[in-house]
VOGU-3710 file (C-alpha; in Angstrom, 3 decimals, decimal comma):
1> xxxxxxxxxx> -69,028/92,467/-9,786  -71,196/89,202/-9,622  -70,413/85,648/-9,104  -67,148/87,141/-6,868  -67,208/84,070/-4,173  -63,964/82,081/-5,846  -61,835/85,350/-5,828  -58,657/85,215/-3,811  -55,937/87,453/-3,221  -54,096/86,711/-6,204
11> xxxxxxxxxx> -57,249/87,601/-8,324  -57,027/90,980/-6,684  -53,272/91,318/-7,450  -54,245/90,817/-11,389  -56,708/93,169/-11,593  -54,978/96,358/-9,737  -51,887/95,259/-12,272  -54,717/95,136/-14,974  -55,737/98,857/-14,474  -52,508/100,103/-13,938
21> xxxxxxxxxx> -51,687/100,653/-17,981  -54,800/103,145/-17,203  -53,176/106,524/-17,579  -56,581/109,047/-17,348  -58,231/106,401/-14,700  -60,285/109,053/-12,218  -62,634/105,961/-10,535  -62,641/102,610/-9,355  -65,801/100,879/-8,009  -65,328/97,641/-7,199
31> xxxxxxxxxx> -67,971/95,276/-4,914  -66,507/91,617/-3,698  -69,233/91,041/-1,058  -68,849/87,429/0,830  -65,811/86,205/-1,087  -64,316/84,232/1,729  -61,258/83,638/-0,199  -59,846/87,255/0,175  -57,491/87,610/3,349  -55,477/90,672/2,861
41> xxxxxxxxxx> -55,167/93,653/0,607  -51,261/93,708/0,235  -51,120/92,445/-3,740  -53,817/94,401/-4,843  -52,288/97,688/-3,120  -49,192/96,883/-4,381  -50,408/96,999/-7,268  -53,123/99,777/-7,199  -50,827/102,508/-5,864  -49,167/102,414/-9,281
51> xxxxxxxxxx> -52,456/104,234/-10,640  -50,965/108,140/-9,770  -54,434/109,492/-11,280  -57,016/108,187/-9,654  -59,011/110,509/-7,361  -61,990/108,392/-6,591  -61,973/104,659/-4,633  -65,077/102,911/-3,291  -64,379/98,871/-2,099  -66,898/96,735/-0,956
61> xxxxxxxxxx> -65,376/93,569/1,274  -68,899/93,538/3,358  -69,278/89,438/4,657  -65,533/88,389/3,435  -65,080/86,436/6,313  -61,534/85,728/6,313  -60,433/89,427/5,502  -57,860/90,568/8,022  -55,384/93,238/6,646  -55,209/96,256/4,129
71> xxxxxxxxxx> -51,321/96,119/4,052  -49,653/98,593/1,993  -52,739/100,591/1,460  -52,467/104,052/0,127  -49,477/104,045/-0,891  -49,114/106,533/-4,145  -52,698/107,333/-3,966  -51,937/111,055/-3,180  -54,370/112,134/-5,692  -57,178/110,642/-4,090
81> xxxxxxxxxx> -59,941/113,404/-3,124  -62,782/110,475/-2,361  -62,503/107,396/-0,308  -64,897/104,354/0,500  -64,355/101,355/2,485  -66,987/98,811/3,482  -66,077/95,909/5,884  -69,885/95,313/7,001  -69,196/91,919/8,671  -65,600/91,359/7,647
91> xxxxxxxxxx> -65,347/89,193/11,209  -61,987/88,117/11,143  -60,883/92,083/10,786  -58,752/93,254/13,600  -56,425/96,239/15,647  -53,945/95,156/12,857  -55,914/95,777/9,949  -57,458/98,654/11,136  -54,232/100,141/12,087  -52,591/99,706/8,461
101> xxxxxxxxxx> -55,683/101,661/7,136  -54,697/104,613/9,747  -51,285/104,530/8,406  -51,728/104,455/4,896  -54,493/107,338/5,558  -51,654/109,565/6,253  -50,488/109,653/2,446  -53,810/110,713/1,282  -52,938/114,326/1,830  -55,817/115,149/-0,719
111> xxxxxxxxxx> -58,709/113,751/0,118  -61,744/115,912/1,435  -64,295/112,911/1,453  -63,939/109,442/3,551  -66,119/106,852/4,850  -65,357/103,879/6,689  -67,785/101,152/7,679  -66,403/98,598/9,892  -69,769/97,326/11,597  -69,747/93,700/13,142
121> xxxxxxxxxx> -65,975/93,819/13,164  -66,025/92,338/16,530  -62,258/92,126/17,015  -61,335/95,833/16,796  -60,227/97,403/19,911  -58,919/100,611/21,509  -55,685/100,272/20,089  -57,075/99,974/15,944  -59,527/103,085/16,823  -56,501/105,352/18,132
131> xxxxxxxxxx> -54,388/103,931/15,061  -57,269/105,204/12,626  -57,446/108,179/14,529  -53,881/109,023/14,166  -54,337/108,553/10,117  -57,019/111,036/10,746  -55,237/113,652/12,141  -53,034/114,492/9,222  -56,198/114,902/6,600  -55,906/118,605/6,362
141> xxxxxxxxxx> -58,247/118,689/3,174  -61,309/116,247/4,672  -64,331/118,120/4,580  -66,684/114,797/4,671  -66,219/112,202/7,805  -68,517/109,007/8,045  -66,899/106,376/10,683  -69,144/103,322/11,556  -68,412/100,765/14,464  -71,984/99,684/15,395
151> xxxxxxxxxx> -71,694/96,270/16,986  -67,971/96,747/17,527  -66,993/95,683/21,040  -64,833/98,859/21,660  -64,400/100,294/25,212  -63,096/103,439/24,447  -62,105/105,417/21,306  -59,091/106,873/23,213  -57,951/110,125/22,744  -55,703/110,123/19,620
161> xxxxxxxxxx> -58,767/109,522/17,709  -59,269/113,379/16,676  -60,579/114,865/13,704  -59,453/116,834/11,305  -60,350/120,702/11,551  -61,176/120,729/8,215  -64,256/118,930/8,579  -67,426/120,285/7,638  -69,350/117,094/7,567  -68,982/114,288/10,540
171> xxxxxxxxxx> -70,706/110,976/11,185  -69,970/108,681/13,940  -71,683/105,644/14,973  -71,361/103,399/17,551  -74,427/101,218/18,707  -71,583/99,939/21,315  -73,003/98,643/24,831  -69,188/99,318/26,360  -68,832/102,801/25,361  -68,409/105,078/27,978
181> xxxxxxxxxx> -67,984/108,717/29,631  -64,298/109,351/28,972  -64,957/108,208/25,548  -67,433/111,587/25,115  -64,933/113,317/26,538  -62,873/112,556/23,484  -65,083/113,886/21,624  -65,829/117,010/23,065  -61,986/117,494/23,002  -62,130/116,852/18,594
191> xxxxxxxxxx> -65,650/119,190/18,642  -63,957/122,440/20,394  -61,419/122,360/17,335  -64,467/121,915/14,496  -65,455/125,564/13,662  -66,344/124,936/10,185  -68,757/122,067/11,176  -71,957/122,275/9,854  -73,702/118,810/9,866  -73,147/116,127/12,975
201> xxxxxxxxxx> -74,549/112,799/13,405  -73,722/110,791/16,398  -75,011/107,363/16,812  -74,362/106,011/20,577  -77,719/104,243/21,062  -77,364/101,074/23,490  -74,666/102,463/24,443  -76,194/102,000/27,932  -72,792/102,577/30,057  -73,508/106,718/29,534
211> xxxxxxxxxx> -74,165/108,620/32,299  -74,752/112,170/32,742  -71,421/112,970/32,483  -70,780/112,136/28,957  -73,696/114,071/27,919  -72,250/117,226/29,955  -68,724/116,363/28,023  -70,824/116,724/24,609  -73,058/119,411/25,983  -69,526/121,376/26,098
221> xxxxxxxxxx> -68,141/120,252/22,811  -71,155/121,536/21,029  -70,909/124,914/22,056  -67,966/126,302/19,646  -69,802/124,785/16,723  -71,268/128,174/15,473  -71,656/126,861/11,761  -73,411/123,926/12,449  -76,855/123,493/10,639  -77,780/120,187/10,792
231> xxxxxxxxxx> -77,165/117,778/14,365  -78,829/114,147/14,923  -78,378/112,614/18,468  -78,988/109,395/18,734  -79,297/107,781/22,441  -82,115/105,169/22,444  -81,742/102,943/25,038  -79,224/104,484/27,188  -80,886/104,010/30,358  -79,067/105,545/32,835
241> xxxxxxxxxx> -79,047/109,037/31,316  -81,405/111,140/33,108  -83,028/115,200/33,502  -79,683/116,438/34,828  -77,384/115,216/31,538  -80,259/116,416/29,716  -80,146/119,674/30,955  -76,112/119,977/29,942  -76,572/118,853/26,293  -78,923/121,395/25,937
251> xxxxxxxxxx> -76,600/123,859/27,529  -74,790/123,517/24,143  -77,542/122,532/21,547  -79,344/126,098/22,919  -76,389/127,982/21,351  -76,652/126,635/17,732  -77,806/129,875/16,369  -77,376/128,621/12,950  -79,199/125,218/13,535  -81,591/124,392/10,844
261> xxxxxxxxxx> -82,274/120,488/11,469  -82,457/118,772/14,587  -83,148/114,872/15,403  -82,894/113,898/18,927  -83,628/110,357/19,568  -84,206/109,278/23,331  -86,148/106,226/22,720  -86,338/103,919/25,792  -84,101/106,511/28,134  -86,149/105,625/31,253
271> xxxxxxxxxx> -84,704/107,644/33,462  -86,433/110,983/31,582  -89,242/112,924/33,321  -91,321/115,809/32,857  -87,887/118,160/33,841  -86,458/117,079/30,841  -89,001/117,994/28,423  -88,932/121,231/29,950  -85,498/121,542/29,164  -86,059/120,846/25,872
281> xxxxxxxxxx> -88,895/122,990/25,705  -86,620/125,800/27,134  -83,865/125,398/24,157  -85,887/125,354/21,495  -86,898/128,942/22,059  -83,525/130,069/20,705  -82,972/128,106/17,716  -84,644/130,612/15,504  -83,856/129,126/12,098  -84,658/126,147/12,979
291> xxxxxxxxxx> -86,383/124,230/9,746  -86,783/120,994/11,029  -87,273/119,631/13,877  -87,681/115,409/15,015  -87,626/114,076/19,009  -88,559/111,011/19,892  -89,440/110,004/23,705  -91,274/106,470/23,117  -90,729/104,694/25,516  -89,536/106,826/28,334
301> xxxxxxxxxx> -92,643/106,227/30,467  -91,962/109,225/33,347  -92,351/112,093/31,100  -96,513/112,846/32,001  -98,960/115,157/30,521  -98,233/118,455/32,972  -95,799/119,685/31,085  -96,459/119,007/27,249  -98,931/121,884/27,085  -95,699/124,258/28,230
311> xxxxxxxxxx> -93,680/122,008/25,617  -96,175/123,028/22,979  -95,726/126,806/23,857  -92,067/126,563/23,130  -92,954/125,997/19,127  -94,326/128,800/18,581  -91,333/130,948/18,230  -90,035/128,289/15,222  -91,215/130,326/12,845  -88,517/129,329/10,340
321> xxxxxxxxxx> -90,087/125,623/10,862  -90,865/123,720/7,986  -91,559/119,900/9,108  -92,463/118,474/12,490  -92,233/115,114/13,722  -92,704/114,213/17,613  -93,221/110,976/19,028  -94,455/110,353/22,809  -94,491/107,595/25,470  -96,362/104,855/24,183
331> xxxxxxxxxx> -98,552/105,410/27,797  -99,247/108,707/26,881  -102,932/109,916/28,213  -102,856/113,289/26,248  -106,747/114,865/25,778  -108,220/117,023/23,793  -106,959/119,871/25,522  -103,212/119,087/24,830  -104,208/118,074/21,256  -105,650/121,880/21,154
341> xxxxxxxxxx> -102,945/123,775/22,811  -100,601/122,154/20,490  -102,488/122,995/17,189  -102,532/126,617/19,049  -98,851/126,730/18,406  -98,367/125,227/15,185  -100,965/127,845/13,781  -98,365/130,330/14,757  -95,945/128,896/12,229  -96,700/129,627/8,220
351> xxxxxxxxxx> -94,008/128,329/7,008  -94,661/124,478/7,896  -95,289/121,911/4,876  -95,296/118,631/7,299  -96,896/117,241/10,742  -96,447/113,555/12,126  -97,093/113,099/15,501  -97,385/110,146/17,458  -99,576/110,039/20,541  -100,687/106,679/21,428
361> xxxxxxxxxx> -103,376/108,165/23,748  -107,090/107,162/24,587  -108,330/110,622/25,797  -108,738/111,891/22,385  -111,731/112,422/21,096  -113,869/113,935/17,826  -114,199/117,074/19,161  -110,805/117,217/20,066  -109,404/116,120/16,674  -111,703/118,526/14,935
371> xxxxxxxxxx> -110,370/121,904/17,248  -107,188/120,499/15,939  -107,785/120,710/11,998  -109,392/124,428/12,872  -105,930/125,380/14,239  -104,089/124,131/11,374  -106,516/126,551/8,386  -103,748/129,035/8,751  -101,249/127,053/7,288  -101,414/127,660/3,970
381> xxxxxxxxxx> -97,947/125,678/2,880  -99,053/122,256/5,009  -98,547/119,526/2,263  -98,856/116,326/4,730  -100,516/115,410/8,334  -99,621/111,849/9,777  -101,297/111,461/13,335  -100,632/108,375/15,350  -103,227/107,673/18,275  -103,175/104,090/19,655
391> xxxxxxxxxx> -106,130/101,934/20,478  -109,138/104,544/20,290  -112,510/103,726/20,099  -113,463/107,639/20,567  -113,521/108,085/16,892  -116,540/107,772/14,045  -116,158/108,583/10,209  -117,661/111,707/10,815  -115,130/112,891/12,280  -112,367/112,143/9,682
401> xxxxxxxxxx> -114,398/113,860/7,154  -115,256/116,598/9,640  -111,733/116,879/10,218  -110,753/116,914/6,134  -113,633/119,212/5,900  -112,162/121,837/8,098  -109,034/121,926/5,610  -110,054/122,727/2,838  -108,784/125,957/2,128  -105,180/124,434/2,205
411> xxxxxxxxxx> -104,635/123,903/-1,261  -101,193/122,706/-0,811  -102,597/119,244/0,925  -101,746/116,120/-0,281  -101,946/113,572/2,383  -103,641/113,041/5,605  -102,876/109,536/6,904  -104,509/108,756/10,671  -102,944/105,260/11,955  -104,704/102,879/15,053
421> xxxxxxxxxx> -103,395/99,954/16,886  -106,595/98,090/16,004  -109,445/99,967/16,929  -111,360/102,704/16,040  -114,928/103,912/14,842  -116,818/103,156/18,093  -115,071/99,716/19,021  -115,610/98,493/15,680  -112,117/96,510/13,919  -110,806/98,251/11,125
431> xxxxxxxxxx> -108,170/96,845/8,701  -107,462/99,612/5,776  -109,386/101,356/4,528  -109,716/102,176/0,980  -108,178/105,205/-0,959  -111,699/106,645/-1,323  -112,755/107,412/2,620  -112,781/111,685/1,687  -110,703/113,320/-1,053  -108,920/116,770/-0,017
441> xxxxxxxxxx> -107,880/119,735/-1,845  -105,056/119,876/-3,698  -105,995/115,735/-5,034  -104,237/114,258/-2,173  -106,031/111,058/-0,086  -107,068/111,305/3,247  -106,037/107,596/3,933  -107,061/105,418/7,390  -105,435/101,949/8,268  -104,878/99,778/10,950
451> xxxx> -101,685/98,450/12,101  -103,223/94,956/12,290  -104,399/92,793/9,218  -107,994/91,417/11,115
//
């Protein structure tokens, strides 16, 4: 709906009553986005859980400032199979609110898809979380889970906040700076009971009260999760995690068998070294059907060079991979031997169709970048090649079309896309490029830019 600023609760009230004479109503989509008028949800509940058909709900209160309470809610809804609620920014929501959603959660005995986005709701607490939580708990249909308190200032989820065992799909996020262990233990406590999991996403970056410990707590709780396919970690900027809680989540990623994508974000975790890559390194050997695979370690400025060439090893038994994407400490001083050793691996594995790597380093050279194309000939599926490397002036034309050169037998190729801070070709200041630098098989672009404009 446009033009929805004027719209008060009363409003509401006259619409539900409005749709109620709808006998065969299946779906109702409604968007009031900063109406600062609407304070509660009691009259339009009221009103909506007259509507016994209806199995689909999506509301949008995102910016309705003065929203505090969903009174009432779900009341007579028990058809509902799919829920959505978005209170993006609702500031003035609270425990109470959040608490009468739990509650009227527990007469939606049907519903097997919910999400719930309650980000910048500053005032929610402990005791709202465990409230929703409880609601939770009696979903025995839920296969589909998405929760989202970024920018919340919760301490603690608290232990009655358990999912369903039902689920198949889960997404938390947090993004919460006073988050902390016992709340991962929580967690690993609802995991244990998720057999029929098959896609996690966890979102706890700046959450920068972790420790070790709460990654050992989710280490454990990912171990019964045999079904699981898909998992995406997010810690960037938790500093004070370090090798040793890095070693226990892998104790429990290692044992996804079934794992086909993985995104582990450690962005800015400073306390990483060279141990933990080799950790990582060490559990990726068994996650044979892996497809793809994403890590990101910018920013974590104590992982060195040593031990990337034995982190490159570890790839090659991904056969199953289909699309790479690794990004490095922004200090990185890889040469043209790592660059070599790694296309080494990823020669190994036929079945990849996408590369991006970023490797800020100013060891690499044209030689280097043109043993690296010769590794990738096998790879007869490869359909795009993004290569970050920083502020290098090692480079000249020749080698880019060297480098295209050198694939040409890939008829699958589409893209090749090489990105600089600012310099390249001998020193010389590039901006971008045009689309006509080298054409490659398969009618793709090989396409250079700069990241700066002069």
């Amino acid at each position: 709906m446009n033009s929805t600023e004027e719209v008060t609760d009363e409003g509401l009230g006259y619409l539900a009553k409005g749709m109620k004479g709808l006998n065969s109503l299946l779906s109702i989509n409604l968007d009031f986005p900063f109406c600062g008028k609407i304070r509660d949800l009691q009259k339009f509940n009221n009103a909506l859980n007259g509507i016994k058909s209806l199995q689909s709900l999506r509301l949008n209160f995102q910016f309705c400032s003065q929203f505090r309470d969903a009174k009432n809610f779900g009341e007579g809804l028990k058809s509902l199979t799919s829920l959505d609620l978005n209170f993006n920014k609702s500031s003035n929501l609270s425990d109470r609110g959040v608490s009468n959603i739990g509650k009227g959660l527990q007469n939606l005995s049907s519903l097997e898809k919910l999400n719930m986005n309650f980000s910048f709701c500053r005032d929610i607490e402990e005791e709202g979380v465990n409230d929703l939580g409880k609601g939770l708990q009696n979903l025995s249909s839920l296969k589909s889970l998405g929760v989202n308190f970024a920018f919340c200032l919760i301490r603690s989820i608290g232990e009655d906040f358990q999912c369903p065992v039902s689920l198949e799909a889960l997404r938390l996020s947090f993004f919460c700076g006073k988050i902390k262990d016992k709340s991962l233990s929580y967690i690993e406590k609802s995991l244990k009971n998720l057999v029929s999991l098959r896609s996690l996403m966890l979102g706890l970056n700046s959450c920068n009260n972790l420790t070790d410990e709460g990654l050992s707590h989710l280490g454990k709780g990912l171990k019964n999760l045999v079904s699981l396919q898909s998992l995406t970690l997010n810690f960037s900027s938790c500093y004070y995690l370090t090798d040793k809680g890095l070693s226990h989540l892998w104790e429990g990623v290692k044992s996804l068998i079934s794992l086909q994508s993985l995104d582990l974000d450690f962005e800015g975790c400073r306390g990483l070294t060279d141990n933990g890559l080799s950790h990582v390194g060490k559990g990726l050997r068994s996650l044979v059907s892996l497809q793809s695979l994403k890590l990101n370690f910018r920013r974590c400025e104590k992982i060195a060079d040593e031990e990337f060439e034995h982190f490159s090893e570890s790839l090659k038994s991904l056969m199953s991979l289909q699309s790479v994407h690794i990004e490095f400490p922004d200090k990185s001083e890889l040469t043209d031997k790592g660059l070599k050793n790694l296309g080494n691996s990823l020669q190994k594995l036929v079945s990849l169709q996408s590369i991006h790597f970023y490797f800020p380093s100013e060891e690499f050279t044209g030689p280097g970048l043109r043993a690296f194309g010769n590794c990738l000939q096998k790879l007869a599926l490869l359909q795009s090649i993004f290569l970050f490397v920083g502020k290098n002036g090692n480079f000249t034309e020749k080698d880019f079309v060297s480098f295209s050169e050198s694939l040409q037998k890939l008829s699958s190729l589409q893209s090749i896309t090489f990105e600089f801070d600012a310099y390249c070709y001998g020193g010389l200041i590039t901006v971008v490029f045009g689309d006509n630098i080298q054409k490659i098989p398969g009618g793709g672009i090989m396409f250079v830019r700069s990241l700066k404009s002069s």
